[in-house]
N, C-alpha and C positions, 0 to 999 in steps of 0.2 A: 482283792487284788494282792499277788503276791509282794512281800518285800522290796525285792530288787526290780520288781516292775516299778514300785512306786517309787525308788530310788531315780530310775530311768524316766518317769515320765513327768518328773516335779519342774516345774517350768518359771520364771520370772512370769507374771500378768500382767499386762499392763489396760487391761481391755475389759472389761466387766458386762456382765447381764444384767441388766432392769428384773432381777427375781430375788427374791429374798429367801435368805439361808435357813433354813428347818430349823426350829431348836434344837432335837435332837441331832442333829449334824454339829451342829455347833456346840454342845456341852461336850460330844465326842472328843473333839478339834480340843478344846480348854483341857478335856479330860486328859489327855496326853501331853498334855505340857505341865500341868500338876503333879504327874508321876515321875516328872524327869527326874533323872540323877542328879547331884550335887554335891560338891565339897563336905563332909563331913554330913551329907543330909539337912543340911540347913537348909535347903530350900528360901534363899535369899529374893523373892520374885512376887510380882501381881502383875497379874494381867487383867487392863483396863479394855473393855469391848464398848466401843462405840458404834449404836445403831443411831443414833439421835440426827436425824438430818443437818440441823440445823447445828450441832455440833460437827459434826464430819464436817463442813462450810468451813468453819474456821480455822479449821489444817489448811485453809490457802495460804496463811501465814506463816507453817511451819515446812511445809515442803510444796513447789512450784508446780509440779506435775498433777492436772485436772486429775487424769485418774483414775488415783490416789482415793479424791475425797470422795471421788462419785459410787464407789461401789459400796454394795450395800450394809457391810462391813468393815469396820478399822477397828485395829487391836495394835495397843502399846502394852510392850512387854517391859516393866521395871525392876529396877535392882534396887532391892531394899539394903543398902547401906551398911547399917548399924547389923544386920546379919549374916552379911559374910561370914566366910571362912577364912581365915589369914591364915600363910603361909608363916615359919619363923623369923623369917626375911621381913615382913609386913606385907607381904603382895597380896592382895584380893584376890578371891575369885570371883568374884560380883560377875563381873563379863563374862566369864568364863562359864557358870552357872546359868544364867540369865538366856545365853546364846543355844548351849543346849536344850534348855527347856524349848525356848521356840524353834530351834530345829525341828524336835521332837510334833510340836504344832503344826507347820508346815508340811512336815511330812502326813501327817496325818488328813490334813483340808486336800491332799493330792491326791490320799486315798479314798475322801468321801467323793470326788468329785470336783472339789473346788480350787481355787487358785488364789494363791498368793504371790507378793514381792517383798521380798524383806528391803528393807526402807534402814537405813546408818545413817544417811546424808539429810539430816535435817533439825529445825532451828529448837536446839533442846529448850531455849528460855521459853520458847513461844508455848513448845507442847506442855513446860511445866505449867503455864499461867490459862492454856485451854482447857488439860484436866485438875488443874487447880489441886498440884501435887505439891507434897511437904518436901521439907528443907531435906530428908532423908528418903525418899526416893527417885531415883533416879531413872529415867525417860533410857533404855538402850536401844533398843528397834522399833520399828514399823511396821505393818503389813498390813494391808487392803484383804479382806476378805470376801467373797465371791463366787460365783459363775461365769469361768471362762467365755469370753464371745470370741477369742480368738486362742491359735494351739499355735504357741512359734514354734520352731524346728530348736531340734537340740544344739549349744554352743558349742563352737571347740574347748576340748581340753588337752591337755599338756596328755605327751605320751610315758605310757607305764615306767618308761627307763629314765623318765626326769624325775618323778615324782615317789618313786617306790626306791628303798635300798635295803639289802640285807648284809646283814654280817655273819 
């Protein structure tokens, strides 16, 4: 699939297959969020892949939406803390690192075929204490991973003259 198709056809999921994701699909999917860019290359991130059913169950906890936990992949994307890139300011790039790497995931599960929802809204204590994560990683995203059972239409977006400026 080209690029900018996959750009185009990357869609929120909210609706999942009873089918389980190929491994090779899915080291693809990790493998692209492994090569992402980052601050100074620090690569500040793990990605924890939860197939374990009765693990995924316990995301009732941390996010409300059935699902979530029902499809047949979940992946937490974290930010390892102590390896950021600081700014001279102090500003992290943790998030900032962190979020394109799983970009870079996303786009990629769109290209094998599969479907994601990036997930922000939900109970970081709770996901610390289900993948039973250190004081020094931190829980940034969510996302369900999958087989489409449904194809929403594309959302509105803001038009070119809001969102683009040249000088």
């Amino acid at each position: 699939m080209d690029f900018y198709e996959v750009i185009k056809k990357r869609r929120s999921i909210r609706k999942y297959k009873d089918r389980p994701v190929e491994e090779e699909k899915l080291r693809r999917v990790l493998e692209a969020a492994r090569i992402a860019p980052s601050a100074k290359n620090a690569q500040p991130w793990k990605f924890i892949v939860v197939k374990d059913k009765k693990i995924r169950e316990k995301f009732k906890a941390a996010y409300a939406g059935e699902w979530f936990w029902t499809a047949p992949v979940l992946i937490c994307a974290c930010g390892l803390k102590e390896e950021a890139w600081r700014r001279w300011d102090g500003k992290s790039y943790l998030d900032v690192d962190v979020t394109i790497a799983m970009d870079h995931l996303i786009l990629a599960a769109t290209a094998e075929g599969l479907g994601t929802c990036w997930i922000g809204a939900f109970d970081v204590s709770e996901v610390k204490k289900i993948l039973d994560l250190s004081q020094g990683e931190e829980p940034i995203a969510l996302t369900p991973l999958g087989y489409p059972a449904i194809s929403p239409e594309p959302r509105w977006r803001k038009p070119w003259d809001e969102v683009i400026q040249f000088k």
